[in-house]
The first five atom37 places (N, CA, C, CB, O) and aatype in JSON, in Angstrom:
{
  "aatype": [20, 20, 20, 20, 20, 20, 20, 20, 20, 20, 20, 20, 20, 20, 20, 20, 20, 20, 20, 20, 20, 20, 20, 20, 20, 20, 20, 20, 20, 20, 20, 20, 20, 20, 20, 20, 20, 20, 20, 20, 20, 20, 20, 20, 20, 20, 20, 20, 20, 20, 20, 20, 20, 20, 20, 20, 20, 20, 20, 20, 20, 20, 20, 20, 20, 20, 20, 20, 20, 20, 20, 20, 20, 20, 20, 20, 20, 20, 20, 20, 20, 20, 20, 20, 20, 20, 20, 20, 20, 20, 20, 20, 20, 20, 20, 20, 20, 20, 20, 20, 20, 20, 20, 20, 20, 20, 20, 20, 20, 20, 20, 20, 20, 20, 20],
  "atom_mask": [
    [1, 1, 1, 1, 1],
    [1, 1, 1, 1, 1],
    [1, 1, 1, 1, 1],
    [1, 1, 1, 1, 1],
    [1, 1, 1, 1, 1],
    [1, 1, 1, 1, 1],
    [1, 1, 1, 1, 1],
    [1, 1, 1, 1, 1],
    [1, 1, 1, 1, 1],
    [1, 1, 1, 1, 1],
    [1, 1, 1, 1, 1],
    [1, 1, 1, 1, 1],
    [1, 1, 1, 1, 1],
    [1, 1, 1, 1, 1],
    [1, 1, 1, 1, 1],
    [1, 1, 1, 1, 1],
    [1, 1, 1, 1, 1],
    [1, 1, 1, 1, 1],
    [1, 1, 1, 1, 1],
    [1, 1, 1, 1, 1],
    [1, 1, 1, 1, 1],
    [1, 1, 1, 1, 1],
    [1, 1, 1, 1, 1],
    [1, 1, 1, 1, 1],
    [1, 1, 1, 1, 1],
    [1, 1, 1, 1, 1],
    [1, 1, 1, 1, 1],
    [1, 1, 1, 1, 1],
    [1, 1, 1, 1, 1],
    [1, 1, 1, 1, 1],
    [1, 1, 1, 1, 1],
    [1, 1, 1, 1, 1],
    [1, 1, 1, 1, 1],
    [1, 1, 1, 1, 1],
    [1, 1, 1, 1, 1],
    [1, 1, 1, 1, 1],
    [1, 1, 1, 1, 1],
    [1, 1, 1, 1, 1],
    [1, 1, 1, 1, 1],
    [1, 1, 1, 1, 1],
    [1, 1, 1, 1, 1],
    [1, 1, 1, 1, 1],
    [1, 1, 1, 1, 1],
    [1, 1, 1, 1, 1],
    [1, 1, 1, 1, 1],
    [1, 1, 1, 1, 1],
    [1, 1, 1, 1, 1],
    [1, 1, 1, 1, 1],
    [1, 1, 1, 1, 1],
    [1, 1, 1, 1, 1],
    [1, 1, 1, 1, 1],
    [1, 1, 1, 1, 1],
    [1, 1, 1, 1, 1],
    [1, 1, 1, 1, 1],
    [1, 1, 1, 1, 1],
    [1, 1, 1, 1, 1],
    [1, 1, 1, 1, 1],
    [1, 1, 1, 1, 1],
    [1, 1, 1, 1, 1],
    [1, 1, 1, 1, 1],
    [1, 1, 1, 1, 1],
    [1, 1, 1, 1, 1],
    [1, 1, 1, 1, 1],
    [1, 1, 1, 1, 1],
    [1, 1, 1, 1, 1],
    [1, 1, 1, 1, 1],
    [1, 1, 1, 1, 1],
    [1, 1, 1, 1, 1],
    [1, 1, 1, 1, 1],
    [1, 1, 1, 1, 1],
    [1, 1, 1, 1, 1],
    [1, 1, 1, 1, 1],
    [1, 1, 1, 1, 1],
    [1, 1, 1, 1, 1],
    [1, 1, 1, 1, 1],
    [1, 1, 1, 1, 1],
    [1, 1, 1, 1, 1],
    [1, 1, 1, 1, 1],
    [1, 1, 1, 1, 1],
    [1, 1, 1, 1, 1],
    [1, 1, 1, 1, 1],
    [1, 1, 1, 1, 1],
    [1, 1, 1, 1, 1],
    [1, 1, 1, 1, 1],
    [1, 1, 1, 1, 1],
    [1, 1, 1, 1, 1],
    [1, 1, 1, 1, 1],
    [1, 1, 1, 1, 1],
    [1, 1, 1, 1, 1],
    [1, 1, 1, 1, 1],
    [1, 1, 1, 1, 1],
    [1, 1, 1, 1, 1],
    [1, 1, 1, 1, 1],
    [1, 1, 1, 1, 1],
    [1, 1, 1, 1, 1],
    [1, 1, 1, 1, 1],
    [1, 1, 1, 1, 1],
    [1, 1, 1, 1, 1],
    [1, 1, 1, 1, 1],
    [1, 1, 1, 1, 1],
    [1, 1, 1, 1, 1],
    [1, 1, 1, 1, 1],
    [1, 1, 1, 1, 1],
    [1, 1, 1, 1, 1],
    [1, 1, 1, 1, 1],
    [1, 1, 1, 1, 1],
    [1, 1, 1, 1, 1],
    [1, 1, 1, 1, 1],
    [1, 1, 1, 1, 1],
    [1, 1, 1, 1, 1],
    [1, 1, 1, 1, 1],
    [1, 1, 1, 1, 1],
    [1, 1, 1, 1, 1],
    [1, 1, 1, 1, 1],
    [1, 1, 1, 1, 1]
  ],
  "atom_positions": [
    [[0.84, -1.18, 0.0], [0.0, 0.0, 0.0], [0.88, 1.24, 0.0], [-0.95, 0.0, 1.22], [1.92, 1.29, 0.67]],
    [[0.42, 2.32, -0.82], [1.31, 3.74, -1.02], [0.92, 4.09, 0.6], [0.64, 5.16, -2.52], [0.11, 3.67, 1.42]],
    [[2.03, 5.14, 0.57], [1.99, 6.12, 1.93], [1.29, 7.36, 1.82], [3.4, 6.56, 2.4], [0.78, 8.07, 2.69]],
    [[1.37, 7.5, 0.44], [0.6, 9.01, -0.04], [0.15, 8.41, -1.32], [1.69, 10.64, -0.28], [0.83, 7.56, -1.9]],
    [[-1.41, 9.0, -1.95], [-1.62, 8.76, -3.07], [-2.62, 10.34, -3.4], [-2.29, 7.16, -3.21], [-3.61, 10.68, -2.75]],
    [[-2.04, 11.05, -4.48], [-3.07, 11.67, -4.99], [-3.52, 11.38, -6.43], [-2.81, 12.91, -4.83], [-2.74, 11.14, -7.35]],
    [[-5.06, 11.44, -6.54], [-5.56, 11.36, -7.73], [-6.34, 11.94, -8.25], [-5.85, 10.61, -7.92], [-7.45, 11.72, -7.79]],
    [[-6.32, 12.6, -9.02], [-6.46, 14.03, -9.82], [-7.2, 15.3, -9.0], [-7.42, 13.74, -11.23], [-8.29, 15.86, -9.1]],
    [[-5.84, 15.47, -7.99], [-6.17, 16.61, -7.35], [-6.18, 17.61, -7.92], [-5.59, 16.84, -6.49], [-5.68, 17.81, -9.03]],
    [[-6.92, 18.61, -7.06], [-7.13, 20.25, -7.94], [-7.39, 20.69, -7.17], [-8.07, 20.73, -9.04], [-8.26, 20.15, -6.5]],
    [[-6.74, 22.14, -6.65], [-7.02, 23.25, -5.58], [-6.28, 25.07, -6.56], [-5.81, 22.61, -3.66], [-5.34, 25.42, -7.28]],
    [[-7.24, 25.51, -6.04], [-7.66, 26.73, -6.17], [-7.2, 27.46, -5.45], [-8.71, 26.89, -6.12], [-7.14, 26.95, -4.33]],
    [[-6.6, 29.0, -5.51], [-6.07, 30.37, -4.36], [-6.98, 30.95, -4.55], [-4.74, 31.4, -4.51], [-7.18, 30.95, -5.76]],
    [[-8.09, 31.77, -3.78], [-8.0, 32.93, -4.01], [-9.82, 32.58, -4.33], [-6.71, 33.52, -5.17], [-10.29, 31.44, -4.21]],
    [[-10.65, 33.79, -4.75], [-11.94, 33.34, -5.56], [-12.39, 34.16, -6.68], [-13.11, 33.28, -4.68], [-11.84, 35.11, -7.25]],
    [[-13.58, 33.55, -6.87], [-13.95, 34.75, -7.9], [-12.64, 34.72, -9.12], [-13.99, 36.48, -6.91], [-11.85, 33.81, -9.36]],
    [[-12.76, 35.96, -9.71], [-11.84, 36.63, -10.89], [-10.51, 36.78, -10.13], [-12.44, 38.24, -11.53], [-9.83, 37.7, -10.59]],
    [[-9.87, 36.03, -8.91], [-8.48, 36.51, -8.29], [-8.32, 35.23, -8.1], [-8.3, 37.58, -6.96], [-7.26, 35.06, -7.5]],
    [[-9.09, 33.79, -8.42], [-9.03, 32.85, -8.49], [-7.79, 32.38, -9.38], [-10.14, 32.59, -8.72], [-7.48, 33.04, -10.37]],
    [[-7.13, 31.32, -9.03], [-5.22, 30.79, -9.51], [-6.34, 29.41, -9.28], [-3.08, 31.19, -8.02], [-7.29, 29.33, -8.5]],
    [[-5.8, 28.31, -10.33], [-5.89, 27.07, -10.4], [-3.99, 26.32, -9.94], [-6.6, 26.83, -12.09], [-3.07, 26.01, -10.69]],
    [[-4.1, 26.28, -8.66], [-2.55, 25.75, -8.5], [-2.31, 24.65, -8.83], [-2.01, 25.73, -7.31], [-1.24, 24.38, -9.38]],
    [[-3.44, 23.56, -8.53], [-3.25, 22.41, -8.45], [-4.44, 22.05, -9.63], [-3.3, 21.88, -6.92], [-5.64, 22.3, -9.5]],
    [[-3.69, 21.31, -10.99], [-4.36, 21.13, -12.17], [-4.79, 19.37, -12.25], [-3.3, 21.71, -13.44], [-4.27, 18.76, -13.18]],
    [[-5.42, 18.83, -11.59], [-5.29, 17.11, -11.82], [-3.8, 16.27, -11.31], [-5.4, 16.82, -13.66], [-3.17, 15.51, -12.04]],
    [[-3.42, 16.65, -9.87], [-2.21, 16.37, -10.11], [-2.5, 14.59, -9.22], [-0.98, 17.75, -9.42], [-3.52, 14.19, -8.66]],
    [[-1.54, 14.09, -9.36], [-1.75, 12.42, -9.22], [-0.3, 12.09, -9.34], [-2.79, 11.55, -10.53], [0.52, 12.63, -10.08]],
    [[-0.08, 10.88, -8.29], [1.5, 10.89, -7.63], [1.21, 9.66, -6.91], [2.08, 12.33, -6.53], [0.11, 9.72, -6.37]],
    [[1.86, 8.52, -6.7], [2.03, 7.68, -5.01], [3.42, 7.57, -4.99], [1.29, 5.89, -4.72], [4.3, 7.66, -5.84]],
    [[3.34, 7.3, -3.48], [4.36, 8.02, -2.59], [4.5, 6.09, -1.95], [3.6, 9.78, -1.23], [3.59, 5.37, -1.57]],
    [[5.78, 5.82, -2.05], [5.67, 4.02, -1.5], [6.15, 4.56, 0.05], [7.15, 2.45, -2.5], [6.54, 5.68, 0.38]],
    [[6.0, 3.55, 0.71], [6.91, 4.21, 2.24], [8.16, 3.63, 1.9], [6.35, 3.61, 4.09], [8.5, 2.63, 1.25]],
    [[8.93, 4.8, 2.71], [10.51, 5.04, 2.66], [10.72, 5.57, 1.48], [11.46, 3.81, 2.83], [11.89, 5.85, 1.24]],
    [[9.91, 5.79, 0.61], [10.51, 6.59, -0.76], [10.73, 8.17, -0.79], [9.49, 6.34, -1.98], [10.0, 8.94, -0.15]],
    [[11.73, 8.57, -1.54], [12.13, 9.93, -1.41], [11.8, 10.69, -2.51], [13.46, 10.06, -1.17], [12.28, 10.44, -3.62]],
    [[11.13, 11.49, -2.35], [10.65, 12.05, -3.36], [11.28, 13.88, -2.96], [8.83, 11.65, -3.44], [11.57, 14.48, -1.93]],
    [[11.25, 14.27, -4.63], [12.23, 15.93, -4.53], [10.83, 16.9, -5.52], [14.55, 15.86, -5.83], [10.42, 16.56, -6.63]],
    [[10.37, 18.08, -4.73], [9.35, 18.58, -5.52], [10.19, 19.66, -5.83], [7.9, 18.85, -4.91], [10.96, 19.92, -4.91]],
    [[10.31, 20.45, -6.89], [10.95, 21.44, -7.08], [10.2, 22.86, -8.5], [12.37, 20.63, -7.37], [9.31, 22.7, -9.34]],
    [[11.01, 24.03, -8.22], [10.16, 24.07, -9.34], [9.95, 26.14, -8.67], [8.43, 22.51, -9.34], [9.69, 26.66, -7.58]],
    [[10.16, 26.49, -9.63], [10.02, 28.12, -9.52], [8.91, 28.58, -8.06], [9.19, 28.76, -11.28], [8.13, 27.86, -7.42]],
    [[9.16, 29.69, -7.94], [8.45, 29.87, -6.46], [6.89, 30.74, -7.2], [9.72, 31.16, -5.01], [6.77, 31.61, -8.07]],
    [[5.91, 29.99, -6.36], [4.56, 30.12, -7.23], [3.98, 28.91, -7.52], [4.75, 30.78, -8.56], [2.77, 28.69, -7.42]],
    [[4.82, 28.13, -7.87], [4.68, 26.91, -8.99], [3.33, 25.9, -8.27], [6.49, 25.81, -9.15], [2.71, 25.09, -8.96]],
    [[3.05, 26.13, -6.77], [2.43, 25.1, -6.47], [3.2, 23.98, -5.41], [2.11, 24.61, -7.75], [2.69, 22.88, -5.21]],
    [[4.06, 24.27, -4.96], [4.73, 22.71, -4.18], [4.21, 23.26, -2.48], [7.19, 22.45, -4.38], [3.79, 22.39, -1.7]],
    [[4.25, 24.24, -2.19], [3.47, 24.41, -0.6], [2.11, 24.04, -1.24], [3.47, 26.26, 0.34], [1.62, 23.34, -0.35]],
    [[1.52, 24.07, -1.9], [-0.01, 23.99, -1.78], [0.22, 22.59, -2.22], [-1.12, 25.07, -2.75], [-0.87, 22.05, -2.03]],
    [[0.88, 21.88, -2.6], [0.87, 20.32, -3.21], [0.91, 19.68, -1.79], [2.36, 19.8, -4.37], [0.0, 18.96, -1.37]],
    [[2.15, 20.01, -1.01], [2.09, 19.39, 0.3], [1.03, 19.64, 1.33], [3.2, 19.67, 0.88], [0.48, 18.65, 1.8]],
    [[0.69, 20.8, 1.72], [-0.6, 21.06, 2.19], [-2.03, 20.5, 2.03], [-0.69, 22.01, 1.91], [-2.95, 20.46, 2.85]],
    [[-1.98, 20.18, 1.06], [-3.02, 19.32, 0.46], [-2.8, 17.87, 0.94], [-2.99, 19.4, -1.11], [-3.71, 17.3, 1.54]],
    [[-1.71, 17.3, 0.7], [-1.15, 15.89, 0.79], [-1.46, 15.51, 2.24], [0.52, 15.8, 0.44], [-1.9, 14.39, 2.51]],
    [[-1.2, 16.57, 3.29], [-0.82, 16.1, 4.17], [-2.74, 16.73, 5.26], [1.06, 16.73, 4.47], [-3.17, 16.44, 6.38]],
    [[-3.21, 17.48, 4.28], [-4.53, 18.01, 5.07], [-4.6, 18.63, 5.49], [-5.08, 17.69, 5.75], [-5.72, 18.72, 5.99]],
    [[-4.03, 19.32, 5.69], [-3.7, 21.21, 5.87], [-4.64, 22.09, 4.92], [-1.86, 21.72, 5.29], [-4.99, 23.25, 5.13]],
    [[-4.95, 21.35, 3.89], [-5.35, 22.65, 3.31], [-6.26, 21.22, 2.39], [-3.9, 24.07, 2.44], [-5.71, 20.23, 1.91]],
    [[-7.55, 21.49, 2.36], [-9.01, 20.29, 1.66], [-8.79, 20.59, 0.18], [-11.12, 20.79, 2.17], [-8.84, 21.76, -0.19]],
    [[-8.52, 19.45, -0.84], [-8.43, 19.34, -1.86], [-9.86, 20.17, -2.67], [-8.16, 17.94, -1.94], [-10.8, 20.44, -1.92]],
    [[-9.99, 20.5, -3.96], [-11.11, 21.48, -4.3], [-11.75, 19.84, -4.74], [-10.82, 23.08, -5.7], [-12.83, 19.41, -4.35]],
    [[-10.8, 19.12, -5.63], [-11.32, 18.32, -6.36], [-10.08, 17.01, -5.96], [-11.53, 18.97, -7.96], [-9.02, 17.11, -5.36]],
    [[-10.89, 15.58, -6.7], [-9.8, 14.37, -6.61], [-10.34, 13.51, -5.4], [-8.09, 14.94, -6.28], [-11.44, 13.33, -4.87]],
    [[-8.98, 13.04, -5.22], [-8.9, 12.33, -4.04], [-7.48, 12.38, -3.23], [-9.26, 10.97, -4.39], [-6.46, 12.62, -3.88]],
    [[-7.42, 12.18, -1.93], [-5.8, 12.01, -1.03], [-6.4, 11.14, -0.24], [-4.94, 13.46, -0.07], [-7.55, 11.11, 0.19]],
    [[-5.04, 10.06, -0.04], [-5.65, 9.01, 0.58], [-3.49, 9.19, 1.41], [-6.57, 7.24, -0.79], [-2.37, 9.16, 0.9]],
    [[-3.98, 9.36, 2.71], [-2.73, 9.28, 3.67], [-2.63, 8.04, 4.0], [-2.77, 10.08, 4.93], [-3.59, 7.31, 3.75]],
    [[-1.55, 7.52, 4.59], [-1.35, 6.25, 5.04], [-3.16, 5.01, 5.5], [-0.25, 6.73, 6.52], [-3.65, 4.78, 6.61]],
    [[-3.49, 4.68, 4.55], [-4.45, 4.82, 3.94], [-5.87, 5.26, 4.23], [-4.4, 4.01, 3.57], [-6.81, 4.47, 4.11]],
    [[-6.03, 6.57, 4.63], [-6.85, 7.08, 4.89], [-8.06, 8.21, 4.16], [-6.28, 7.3, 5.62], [-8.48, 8.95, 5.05]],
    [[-8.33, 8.33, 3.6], [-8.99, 8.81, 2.72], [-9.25, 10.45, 3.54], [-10.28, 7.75, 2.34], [-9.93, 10.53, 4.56]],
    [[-8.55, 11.73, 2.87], [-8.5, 12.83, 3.72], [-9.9, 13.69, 3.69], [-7.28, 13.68, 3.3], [-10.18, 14.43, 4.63]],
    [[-10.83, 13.51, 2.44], [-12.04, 14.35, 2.52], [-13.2, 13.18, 3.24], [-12.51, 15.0, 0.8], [-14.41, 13.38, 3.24]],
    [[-12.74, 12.36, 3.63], [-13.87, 11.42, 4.54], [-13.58, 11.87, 5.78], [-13.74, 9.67, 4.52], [-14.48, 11.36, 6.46]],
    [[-12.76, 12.62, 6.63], [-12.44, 12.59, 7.63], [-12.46, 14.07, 8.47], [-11.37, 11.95, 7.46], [-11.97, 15.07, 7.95]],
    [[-12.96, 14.11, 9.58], [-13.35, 15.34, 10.71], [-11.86, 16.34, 10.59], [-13.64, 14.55, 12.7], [-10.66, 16.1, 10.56]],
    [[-12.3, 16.96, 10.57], [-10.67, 17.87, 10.89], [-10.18, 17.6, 12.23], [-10.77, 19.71, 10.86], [-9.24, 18.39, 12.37]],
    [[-10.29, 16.93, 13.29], [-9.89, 16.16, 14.3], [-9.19, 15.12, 13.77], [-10.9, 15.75, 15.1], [-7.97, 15.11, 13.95]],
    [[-9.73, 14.19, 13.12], [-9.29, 13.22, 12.32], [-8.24, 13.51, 11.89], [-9.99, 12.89, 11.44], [-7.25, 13.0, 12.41]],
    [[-8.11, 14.27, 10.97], [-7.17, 14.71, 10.06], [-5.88, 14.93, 11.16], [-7.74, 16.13, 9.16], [-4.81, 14.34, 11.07]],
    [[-6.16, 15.74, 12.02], [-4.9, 16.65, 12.88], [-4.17, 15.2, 13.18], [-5.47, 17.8, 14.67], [-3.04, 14.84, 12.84]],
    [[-5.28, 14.43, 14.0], [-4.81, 13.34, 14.97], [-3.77, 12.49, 13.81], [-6.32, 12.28, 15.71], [-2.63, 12.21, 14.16]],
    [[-4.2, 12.18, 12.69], [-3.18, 11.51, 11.46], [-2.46, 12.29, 11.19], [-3.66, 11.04, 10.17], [-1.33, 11.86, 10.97]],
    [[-2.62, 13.59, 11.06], [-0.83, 14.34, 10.72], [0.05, 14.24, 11.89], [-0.79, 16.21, 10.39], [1.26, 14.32, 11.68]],
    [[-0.38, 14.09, 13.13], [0.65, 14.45, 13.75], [0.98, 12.72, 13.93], [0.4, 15.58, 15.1], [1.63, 12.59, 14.96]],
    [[0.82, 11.83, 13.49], [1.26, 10.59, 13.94], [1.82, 10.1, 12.56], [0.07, 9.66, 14.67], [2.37, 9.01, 12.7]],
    [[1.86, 10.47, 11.51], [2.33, 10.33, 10.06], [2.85, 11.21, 9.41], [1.53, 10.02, 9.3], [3.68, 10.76, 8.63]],
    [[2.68, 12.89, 9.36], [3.63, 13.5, 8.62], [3.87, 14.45, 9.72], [3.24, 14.05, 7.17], [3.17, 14.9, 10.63]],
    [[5.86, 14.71, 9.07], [6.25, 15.52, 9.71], [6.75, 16.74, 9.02], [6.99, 14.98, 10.4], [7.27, 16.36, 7.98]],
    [[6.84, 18.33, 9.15], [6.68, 19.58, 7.99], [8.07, 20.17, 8.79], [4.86, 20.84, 7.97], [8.33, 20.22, 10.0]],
    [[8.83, 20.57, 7.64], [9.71, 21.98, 8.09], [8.84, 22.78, 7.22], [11.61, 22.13, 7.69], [8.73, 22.49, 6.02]],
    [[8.04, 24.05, 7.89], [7.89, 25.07, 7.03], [9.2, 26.2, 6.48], [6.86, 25.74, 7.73], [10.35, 26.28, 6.89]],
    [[8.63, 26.81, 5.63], [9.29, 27.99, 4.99], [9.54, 28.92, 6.21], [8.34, 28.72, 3.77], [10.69, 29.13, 6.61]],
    [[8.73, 29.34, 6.65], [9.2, 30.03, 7.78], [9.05, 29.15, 9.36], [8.33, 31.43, 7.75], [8.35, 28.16, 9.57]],
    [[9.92, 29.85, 10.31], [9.6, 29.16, 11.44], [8.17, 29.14, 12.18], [10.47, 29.57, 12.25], [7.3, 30.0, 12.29]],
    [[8.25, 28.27, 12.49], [6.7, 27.92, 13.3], [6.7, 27.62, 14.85], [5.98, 26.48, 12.66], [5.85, 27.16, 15.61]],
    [[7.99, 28.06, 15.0], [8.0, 27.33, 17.08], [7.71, 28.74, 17.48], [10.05, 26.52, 18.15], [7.73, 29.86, 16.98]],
    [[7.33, 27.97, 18.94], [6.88, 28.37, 20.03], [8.18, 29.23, 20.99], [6.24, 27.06, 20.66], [8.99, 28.72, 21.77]],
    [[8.04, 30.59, 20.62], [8.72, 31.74, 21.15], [9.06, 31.3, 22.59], [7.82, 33.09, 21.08], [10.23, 31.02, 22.85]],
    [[8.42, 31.25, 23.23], [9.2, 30.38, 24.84], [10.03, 29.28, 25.16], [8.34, 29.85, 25.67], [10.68, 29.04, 26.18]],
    [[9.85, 28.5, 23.86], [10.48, 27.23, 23.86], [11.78, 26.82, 23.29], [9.72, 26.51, 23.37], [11.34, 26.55, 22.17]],
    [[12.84, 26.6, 23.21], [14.06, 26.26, 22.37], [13.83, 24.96, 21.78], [15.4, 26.25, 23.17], [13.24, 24.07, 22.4]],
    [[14.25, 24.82, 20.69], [14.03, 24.04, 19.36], [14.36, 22.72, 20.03], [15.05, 24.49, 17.92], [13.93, 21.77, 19.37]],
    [[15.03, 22.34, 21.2], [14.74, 20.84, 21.36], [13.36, 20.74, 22.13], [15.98, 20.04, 22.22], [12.55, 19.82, 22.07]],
    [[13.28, 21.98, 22.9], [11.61, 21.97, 23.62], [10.53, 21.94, 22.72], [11.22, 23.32, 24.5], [9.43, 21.69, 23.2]],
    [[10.63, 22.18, 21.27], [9.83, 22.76, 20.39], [9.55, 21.29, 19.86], [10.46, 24.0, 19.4], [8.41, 20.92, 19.57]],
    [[10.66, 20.48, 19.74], [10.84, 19.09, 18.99], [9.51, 18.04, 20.11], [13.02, 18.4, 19.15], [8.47, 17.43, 19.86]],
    [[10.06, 18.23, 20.93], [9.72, 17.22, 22.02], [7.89, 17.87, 22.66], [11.31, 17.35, 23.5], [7.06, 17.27, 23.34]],
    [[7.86, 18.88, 22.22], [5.95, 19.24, 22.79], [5.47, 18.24, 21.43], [5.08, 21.65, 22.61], [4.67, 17.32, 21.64]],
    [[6.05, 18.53, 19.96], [5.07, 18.05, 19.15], [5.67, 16.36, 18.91], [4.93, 19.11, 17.68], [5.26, 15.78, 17.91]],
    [[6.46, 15.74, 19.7], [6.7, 13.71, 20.1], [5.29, 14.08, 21.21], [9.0, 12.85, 21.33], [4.16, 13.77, 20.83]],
    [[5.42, 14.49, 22.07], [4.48, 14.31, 23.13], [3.14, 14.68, 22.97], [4.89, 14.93, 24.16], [2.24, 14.37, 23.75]],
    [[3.01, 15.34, 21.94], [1.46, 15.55, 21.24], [1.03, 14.65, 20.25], [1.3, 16.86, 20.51], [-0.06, 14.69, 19.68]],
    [[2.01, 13.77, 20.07], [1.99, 12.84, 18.75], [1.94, 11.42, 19.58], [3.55, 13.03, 17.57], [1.66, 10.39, 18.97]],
    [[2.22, 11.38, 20.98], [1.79, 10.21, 21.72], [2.96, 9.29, 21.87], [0.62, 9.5, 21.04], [2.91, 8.1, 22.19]],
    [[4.48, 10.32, 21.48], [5.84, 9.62, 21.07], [6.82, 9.8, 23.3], [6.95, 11.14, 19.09], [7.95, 9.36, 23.52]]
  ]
}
């Protein structure tokens, strides 16, 4: 079984006439332990590809199926509770917790993840 599968995803920025089609039918599996490299001009779509992948952000169209879970069948509880026990994100910018130093920062989200 894939670890990630999308199939003919499609997501949208924006609405109306300011509406961007980022994500055009895109479709991919992901085996576990496989390494995959997204790359590609800034704009192009790879934060909104992962965001999507991982449920951060609800596909417009398609399907995502996480370690095999199907992501538009599922509560946004659901969802959180499977990201934090299956994917792990460096964002673009930092995301820790201003009080905490980066091994404190590591170890709130093992201990929120049930690690």
């Amino acid at each position: 079984m894939s670890a990630l599968v999308l199939d003919r995803v499609t997501k949208a920025r924006g609405r109306g006439r300011q509406a961007v089609q980022v994500l055009q039918g895109v479709s991919l599996a992901v085996e576990p332990s496989e390494l995959v490299i997204l790359e590609g001009p800034s704009g192009a779509g790879k934060t909104t590809l992962l965001s999507v992948a991982a449920g951060l952000l609800t596909a417009d169209g398609g399907h995502v199926v996480l370690a095999g879970h199907r992501l538009e069948s599922l509560s946004g509880a659901a969802r959180r509770m499977l990201r934090s026990r299956q994917v792990g994100f460096v964002f673009q910018r930092a995301n820790l917790l201003s009080g905490l130093d980066v091994l404190q920062n590591v170890m709130l989200a093992a201990a929120l993840a049930g690690m």
